[in-house]
N, C-alpha and C positions, 0 to 999 in steps of 0.2 A: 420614488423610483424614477430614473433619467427613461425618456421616452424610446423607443425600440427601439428609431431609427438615429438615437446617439450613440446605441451601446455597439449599434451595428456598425456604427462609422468608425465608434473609439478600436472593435475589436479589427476591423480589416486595418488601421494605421498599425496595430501588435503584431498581424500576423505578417502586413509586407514588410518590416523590418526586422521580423525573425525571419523571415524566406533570405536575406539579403544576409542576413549574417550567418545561416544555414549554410548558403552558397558559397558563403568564404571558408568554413571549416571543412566544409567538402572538397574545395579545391586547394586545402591548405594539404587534407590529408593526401588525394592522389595525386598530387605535385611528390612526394615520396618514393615512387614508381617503387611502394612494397611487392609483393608476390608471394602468394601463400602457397607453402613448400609442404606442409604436412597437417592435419589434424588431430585431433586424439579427443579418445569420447571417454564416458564414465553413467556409469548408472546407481544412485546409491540406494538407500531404504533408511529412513531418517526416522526416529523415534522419537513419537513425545515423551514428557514428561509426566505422564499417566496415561490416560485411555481421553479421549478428545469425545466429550459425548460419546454416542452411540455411532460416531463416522467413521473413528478409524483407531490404531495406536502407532502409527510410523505411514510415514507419507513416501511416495517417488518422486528423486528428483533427478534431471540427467542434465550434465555438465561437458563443456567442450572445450578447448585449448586450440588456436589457429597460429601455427607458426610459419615465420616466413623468410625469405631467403637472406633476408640482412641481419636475424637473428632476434627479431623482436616477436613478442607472441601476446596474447590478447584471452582473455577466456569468457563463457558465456553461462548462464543459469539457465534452465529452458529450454537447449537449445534442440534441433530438432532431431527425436529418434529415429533417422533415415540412414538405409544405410548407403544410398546415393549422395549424402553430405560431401563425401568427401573429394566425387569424381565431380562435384558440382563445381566446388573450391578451390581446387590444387590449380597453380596457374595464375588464380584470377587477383590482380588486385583488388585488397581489401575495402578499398574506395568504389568497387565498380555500382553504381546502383543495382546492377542484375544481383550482387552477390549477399545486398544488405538482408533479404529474408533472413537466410541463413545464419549469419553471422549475428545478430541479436545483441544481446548485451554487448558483444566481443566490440563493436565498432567503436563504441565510445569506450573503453578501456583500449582501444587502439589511438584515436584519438587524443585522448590523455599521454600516455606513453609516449607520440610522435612530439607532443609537444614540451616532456619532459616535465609537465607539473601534473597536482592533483588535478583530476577534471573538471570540479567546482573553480577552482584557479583561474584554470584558462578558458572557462566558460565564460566566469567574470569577466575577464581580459577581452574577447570579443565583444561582449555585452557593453564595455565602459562600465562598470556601474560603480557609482561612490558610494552602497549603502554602506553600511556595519558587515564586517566577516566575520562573523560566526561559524565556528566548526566545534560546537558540543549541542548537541541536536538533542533537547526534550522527546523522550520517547512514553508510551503509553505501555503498561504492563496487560497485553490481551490476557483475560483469565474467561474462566465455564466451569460449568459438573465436570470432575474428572470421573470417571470410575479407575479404579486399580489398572495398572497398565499389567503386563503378561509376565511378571514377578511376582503382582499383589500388592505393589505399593505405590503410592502418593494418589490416592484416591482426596477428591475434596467434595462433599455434601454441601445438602442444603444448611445444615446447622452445623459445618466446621468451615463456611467461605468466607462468613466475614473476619474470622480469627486465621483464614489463608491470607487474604488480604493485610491484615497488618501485619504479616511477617512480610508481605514485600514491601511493605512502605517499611517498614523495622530493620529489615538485613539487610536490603538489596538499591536503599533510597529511591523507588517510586516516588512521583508526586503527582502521576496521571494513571490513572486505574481505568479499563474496560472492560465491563461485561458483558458478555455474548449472552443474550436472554431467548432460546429455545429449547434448554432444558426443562425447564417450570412452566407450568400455567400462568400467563401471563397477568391473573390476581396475586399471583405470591411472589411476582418481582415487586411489588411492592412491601410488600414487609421486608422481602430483605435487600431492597435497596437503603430503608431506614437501618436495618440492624449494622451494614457496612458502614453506611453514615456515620453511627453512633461511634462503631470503630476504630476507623480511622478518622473522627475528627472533622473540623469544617474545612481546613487549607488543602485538603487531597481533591486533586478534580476526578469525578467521578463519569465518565461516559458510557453509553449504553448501547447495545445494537440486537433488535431483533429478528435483524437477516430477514426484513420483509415477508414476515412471517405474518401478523397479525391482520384480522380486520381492521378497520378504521375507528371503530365503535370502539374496540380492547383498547388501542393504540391512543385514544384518549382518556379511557377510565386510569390506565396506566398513566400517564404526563398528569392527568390531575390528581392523580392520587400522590406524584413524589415532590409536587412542585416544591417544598417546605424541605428536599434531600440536596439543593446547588448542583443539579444535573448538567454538568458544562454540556452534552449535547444529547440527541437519539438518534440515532443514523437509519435512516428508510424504515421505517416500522411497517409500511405497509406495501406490499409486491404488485406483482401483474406488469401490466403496458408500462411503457412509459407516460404514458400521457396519466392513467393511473397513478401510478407513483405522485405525478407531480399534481394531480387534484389532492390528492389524501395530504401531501406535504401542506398544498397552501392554502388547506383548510385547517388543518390542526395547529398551524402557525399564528392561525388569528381566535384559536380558541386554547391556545395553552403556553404559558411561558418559558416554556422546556426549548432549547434551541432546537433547532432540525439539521442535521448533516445532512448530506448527499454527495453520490461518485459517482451518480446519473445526472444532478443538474450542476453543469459545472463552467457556465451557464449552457443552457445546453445546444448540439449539435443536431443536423438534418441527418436521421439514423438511414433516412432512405439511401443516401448519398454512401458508396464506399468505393473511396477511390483507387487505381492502383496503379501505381507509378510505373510498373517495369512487367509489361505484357500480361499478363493474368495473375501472376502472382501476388496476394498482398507481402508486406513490409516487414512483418513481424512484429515480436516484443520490441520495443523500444525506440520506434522506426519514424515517432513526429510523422505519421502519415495524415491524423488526423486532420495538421493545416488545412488539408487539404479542402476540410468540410465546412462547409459555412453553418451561420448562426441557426437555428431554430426560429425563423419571428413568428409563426404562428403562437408558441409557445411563450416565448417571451412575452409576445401582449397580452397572454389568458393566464401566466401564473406567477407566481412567486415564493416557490415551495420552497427552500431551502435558505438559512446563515450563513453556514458554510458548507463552503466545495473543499470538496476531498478526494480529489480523481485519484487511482491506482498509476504507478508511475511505469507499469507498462504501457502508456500511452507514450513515451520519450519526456526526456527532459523539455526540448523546446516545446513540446504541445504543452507540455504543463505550465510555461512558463505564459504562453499564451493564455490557458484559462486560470492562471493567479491573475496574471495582469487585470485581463476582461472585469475576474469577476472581484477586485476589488475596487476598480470603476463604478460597480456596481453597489457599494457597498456592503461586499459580505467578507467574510471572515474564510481563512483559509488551512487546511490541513493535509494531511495527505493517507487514503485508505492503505491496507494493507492485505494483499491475498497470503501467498504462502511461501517466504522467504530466507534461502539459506544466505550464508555469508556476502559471494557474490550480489546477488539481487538485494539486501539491505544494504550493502556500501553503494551500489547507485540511486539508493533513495537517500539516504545522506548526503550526499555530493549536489542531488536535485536541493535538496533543503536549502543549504549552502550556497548553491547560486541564484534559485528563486524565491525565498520566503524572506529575505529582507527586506524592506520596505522604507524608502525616505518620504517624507510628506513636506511641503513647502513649511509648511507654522502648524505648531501646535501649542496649547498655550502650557504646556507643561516647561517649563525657560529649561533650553540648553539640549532640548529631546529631536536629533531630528526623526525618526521612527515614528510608524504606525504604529500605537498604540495599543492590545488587546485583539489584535485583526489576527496574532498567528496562532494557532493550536499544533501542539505534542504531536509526532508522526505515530499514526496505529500502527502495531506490531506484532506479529504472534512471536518475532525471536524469545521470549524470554521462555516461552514453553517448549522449546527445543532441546535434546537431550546432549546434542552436541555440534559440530562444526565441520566443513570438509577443508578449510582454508587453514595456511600456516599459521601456528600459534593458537590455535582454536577457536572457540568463539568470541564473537569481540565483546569488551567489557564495557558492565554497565556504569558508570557514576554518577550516584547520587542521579539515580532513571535516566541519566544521559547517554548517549552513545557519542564518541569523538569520528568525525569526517577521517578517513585514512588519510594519510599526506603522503604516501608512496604517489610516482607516476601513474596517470589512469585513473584505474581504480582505488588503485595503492592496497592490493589483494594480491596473494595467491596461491591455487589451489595445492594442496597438501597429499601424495602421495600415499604417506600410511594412512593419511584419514580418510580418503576416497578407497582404502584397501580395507578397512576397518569396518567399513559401513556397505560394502559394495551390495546390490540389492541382487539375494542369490531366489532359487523357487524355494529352499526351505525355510529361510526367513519371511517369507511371505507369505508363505502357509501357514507360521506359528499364526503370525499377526492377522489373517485372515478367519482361523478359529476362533481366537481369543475373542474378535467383536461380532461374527457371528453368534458368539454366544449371549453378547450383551445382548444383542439387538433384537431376542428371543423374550426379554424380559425387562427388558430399560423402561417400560410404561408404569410397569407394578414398582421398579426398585424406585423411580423418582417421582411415585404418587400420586400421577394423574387421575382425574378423577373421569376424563372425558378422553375419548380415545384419539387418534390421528384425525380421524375427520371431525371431528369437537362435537360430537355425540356422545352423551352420558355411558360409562362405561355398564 
């Protein structure tokens, strides 16, 4: 491992040359002298695909639309259910930094737009960068215990998941599978990490995530028990602090051959440090504020818990772009986490894909390659357990586990009328959904077998 004080020097030369090209985009944008004329809000109730564990059967998401007086409009995932939004917005160019809280994803699907290409495009374009363009993005199929969603169907068990599993590698071309491991005892992800194995086969990457859930003690019986299943990774198996997380990482790392994900070390940041650009307000979803923060070297010199970094891309494209760079300096491998995203919010993880996960390397001895080699990993996804879509044309399509970059301006998205009317989130839909998993959640211990209750005492 290159000594702190390289990784410190290498990451400040990344970030003052994304502040410098930050700075250009920002004065490319209000160089436009837009002014937002109007907003529009939306609130939907999104339904899985059966019942999500014991947490829920349909999610909230709220969506926003900024339009402005030269006729261009921009929309957001997330955006804030305030209903001062709008007397905040109206007026203000869309560039102002006062207005970026609010405005959230919208900036860079404004950004895109002003510039007339996709946003990965004119990312690149500011960037220079010579690598390879890619725009069909390896996606991962998130899977779990379903129970029955609030019709009674597409429930998936312990003894029908690995035969769920091969219908998505079968119908729907996966070739990167993930399983959420908090429905089970964490002894019987082992057996049916083998039964999937047997399944689907040795060429299917299999990763696994137990929402740091685990002790540290579990969280190795488990890595030695599957090492013989080609576990491409574990993502935080064990919770708490940070500093936590990153002892249990960089001890199990030198006791198990199972890689380690992480969206905490990415290499990691001074959590104390929260900066805020524009009077007390932080920056929002997608706001690259983190530049802001410097490196962790205490931590740097005490650990090295994780392969790969997989930051969630609400952190902004440039910030991520900054901790790819750092952390394959560093020698780790790169992915990208996934929270809970409708259309909107996965086309700006594709578009991230697309501008930051290429990679040139001076020589490699593979003749004719210029590419990093085995450094990128599939982006985590829950899209594919989603019941539907709010954006035109519906949900976007998977090929052969791929998802394609949109090539519209911006985002190259937009939102959908009957489908934000289809789904709108009312109190009686929320009430069905809200019985339905009250009810599970009465009895989800007996239906999935535990033998030890919540606090891992013998039942």
């Amino acid at each position: 491992m290159y000594k702190t004080e390289h990784i410190v020097a290498y990451d400040q030369q990344v970030v003052a040359d994304i502040k410098s090209r930050q700075a250009a985009i920002n004065a490319f944008g209000y160089a436009a002298n837009l002014r937002i004329r109007d907003v529009r809000t939306w609130r939907v109730l999104m339904p899985w695909i059966g019942t999500k564990r014991w947490d829920g059967s349909a999610e909230t998401f709220s969506f926003a639309e900024f339009i402005t007086d030269q006729g261009l409009s921009a929309i957001a995932e997330g955006s804030p259910d305030d209903p001062g939004l709008k007397e905040r917005v109206v007026g203000k160019n869309p560039f102002d930094p006062g207005v970026r809280a609010d405005l959230g994803l919208a900036y860079w699907d404004f950004v895109g737009k002003l510039a007339g290409k996709p946003l990965y495009r004119y990312l690149r374009d500011v960037f220079e960068l010579e690598s390879p363009e890619v725009t069909r993005i390896p996606m991962a199929a998130y899977t779990w215990y379903r129970f029955p969603d609030i019709h009674g169907n597409n429930e998936v068990t312990f003894d029908t998941y690995p035969q769920y599993m091969q219908g998505l590698v079968r119908d729907e071309g996966f070739r990167i599978l993930k399983v959420s491991m908090c429905d089970f005892e964490p002894h019987r992800y082992i057996e049916l990490m083998h039964n999937i194995r047997a399944a689907v086969g040795p060429d299917i990457e299999i990763r696994v995530d137990p929402h740091a859930s685990w002790s540290e003690g579990e969280a190795l019986r488990f890595m030695k028990g599957v090492e013989d299943c080609r576990i491409e990774w574990i993502e935080e198996p064990v919770g708490g602090s940070f500093e936590n997380i990153y002892k249990a990482g960089h001890r199990l790392r030198m006791m198990s051959t199972v890689p380690v994900s992480s969206h905490a070390w990415l290499p990691p940041v001074r959590q104390d440090i929260k900066p805020l650009r524009e009077g007390k307000r932080v920056s929002g979803r997608y706001s690259d504020e983190t530049l802001d923060m410097p490196l962790d070297l205490d931590m740097l010199s005490r650990y090295q818990p994780a392969d790969i970094s997989a930051p969630d891309a609400y952190a902004g494209p440039l910030a991520l772009k900054r901790y790819y760079d750092t952390a394959r300096f560093m020698g780790m491998e790169i992915g990208m986490h996934s929270a809970y995203e409708l259309g909107p919010g996965t086309a700006i993880r594709l578009h991230i894909a697309a501008f930051a996960f290429p990679y040139t390397i001076r020589y490699h001895i593979v003749w004719g390659n210029g590419v990093a080699p085995f450094a990128a990993h599939g982006l985590d996804a829950h899209y594919n357990q989603w019941e539907g879509d709010v954006i035109q044309g519906g949900k976007l399509r998977y090929e052969q586990g791929c998802l394609r970059v949109p090539e519209g301006p911006g985002l190259g998205i937009e939102l959908d009328p009957d489908r934000l009317d289809h789904y709108q989130w009312t109190e009686e839909k929320h009430a069905v959904h809200q019985r339905h998993i009250e009810a599970i959640r009465a009895r989800h211990l007996d239906m999935l077998g535990w033998r030890r209750d919540r606090m891992g005492w013998l039942r």
